[in-house]
C-alpha positions in Angstrom: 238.6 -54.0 -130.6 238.9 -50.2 -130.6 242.2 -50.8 -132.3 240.3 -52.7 -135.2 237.4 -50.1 -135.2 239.8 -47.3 -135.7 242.0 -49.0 -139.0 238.3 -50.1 -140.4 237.1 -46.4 -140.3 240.7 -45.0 -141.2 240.9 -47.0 -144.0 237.8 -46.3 -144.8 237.9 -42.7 -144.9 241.2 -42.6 -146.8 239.3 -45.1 -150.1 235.7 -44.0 -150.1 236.8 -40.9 -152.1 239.4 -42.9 -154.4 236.9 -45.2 -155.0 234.6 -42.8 -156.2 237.0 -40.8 -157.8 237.9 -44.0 -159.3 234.5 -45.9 -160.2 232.4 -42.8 -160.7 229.2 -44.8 -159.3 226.8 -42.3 -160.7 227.5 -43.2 -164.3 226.6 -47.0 -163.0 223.3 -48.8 -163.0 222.0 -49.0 -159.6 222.9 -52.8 -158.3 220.4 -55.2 -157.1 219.4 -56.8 -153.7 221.7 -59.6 -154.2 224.6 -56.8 -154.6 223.5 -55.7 -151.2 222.9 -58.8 -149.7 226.4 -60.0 -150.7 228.5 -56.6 -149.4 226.5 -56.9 -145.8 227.2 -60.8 -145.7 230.9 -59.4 -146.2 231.0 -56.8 -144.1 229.1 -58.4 -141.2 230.7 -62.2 -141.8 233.9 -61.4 -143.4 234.9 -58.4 -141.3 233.2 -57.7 -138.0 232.9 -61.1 -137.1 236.4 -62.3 -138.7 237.9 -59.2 -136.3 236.0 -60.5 -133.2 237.4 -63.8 -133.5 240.6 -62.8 -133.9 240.9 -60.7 -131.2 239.0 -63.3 -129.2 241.2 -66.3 -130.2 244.6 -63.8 -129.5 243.0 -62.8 -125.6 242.8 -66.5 -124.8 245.4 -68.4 -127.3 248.4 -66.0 -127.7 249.8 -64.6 -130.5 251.7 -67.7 -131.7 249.2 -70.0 -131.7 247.1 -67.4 -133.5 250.0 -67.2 -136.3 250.0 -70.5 -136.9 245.9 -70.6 -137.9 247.6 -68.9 -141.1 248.6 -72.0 -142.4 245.1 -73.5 -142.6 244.5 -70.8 -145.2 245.3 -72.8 -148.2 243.4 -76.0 -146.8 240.8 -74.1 -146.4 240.9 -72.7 -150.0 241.8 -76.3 -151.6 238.7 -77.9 -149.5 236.3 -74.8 -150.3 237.3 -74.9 -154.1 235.8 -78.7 -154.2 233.1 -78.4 -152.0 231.8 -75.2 -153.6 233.2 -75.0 -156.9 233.1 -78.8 -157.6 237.2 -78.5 -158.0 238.8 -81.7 -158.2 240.8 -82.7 -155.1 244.2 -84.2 -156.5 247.0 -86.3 -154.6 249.1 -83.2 -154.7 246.5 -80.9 -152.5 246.4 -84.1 -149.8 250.5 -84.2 -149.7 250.2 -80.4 -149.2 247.6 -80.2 -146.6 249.9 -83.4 -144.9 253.0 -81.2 -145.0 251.1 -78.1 -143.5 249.4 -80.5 -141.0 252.8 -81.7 -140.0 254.3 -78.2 -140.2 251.7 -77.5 -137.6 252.7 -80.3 -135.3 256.1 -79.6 -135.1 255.7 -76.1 -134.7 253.1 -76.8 -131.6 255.1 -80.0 -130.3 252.6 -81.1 -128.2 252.0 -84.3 -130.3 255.8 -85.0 -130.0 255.7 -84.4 -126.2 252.6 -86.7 -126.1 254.7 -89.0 -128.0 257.6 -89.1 -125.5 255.6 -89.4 -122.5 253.7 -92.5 -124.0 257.5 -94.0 -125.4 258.8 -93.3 -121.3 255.7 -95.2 -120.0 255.8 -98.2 -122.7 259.8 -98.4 -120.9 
């Protein structure tokens, strides 16, 4: 967690003056609540709590099993792009999310084991 605390504020150190450089947010009108709503939500939901929960998950799953979360990504993005954005959900997203989901298995290979041990009691 220190780790994470100390890229966020680096980082943040290193853009805060590019940005303004950059955006020159005097010149702007001054955003409403909604603006600040939405960059809290972010920073508290999309940053500090995605960096707890990856550290958390990498303490107790290891770093491999972490990596392979990665490959939900575009699920995720197909399925939130039809619930929220009323996108349509086509036969090619549902061949992808298969492949990824069978990527994932043989990858892990714990349904294959599970497979074999049921094939040697069946014998």
């Amino acid at each position: 967690m220190a780790a994470a605390a100390g890229q966020l504020a680096a980082s943040s150190m290193l853009l805060v003056p590019l940005a303004l450089l950059a955006d020159r947010p005097w010149q702007l009108p001054m955003p409403g609540v909604e603006t600040f709503a939405a960059l809290a939500g972010l920073g508290v939901l999309c940053t500090a709590l995605a960096y707890a929960l990856y550290f958390r998950i990498l303490a107790t799953a290891g770093a491999t099993n972490l990596l392979l979360v990665t490959l939900l990504i575009p699920v995720s993005a197909v399925l939130l792009g039809v619930w929220v954005l009323h996108e349509t959900l086509e036969a090619r997203h549902l061949v992808g999310m298969a492949l990824i989901g069978l990527g994932l298995a043989v990858m892990d290979g714990r349904p294959f084991s599970a497979l074999r041990h049921g094939l040697r009691r069946l014998r």
